[in-house]
C-alpha positions as CSV (number, residue, x, y, z in Angstrom):
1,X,93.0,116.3,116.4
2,X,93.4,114.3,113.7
3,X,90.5,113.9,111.0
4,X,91.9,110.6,110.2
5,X,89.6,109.4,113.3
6,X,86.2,110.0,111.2
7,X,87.5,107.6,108.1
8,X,87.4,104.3,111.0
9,X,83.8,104.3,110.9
10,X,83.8,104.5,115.0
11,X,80.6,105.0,116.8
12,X,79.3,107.8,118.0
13,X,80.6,107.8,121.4
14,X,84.0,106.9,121.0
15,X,84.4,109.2,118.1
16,X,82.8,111.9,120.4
17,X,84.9,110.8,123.4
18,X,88.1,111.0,121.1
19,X,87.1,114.7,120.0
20,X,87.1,115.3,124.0
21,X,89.8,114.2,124.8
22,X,91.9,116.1,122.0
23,X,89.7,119.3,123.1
24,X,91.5,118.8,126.8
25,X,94.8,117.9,125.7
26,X,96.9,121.1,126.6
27,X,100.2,120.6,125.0
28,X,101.9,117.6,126.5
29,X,99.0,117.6,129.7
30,X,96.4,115.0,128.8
31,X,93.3,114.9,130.7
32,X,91.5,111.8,132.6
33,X,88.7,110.3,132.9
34,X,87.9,111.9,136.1
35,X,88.1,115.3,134.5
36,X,86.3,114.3,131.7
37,X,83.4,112.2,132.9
38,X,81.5,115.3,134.1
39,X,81.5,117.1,130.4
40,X,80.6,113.8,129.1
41,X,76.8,113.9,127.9
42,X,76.7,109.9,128.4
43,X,76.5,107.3,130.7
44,X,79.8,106.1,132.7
45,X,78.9,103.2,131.1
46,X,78.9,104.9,127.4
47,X,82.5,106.6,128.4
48,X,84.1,103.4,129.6
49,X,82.4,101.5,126.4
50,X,84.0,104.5,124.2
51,X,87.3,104.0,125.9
52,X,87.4,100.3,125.2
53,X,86.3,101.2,121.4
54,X,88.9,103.6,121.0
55,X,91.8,101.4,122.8
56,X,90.5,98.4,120.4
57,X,91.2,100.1,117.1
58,X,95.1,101.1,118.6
59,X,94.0,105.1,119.4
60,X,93.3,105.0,123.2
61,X,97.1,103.9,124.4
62,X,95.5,103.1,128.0
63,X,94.4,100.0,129.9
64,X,90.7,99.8,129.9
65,X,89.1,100.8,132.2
66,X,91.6,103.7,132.5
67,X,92.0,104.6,136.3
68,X,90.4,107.8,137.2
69,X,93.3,109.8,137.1
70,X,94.8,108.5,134.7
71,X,96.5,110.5,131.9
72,X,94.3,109.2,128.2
73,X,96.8,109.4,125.6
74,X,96.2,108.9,122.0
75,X,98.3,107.2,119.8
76,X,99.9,108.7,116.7
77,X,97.2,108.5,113.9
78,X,99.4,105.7,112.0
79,X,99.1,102.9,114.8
80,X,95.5,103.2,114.3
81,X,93.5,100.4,112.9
């Protein structure tokens, strides 16, 4: 995890939904959104709006909304915007 992610000003959600998704990353095995969904306290609706947050600002590298089992990589901290 990089701390960068709390100087963007993100929302809640995708900030949260980026904390997730490091928290499941086990070395080069990234989870998905089907693994995720059911820890996620939101919505789907909140997750998917999250992803599309997070793939705006250049941190989610998927398509959004990211297939199911889809692997959600993050992007190096310096192709953020």
């Amino acid at each position: 995890m990089d701390r960068a992610i709390f100087d963007l000003k993100l929302s809640v959600e995708a900030t949260s939904l980026y904390i997730l998704i490091c928290a499941h990353t086990v070395g080069v095995e990234a989870p998905n959104s089907e693994t995720l969904i059911p820890l996620w306290n939101g919505s789907r609706e909140q997750f998917q709006s999250a992803a599309a947050e997070l793939a705006q600002r250049g941190i989610l590298l998927n398509s959004v909304p990211p297939a199911a089992t889809e692997p959600l990589r993050i992007a190096s901290s310096h192709c953020w915007s």
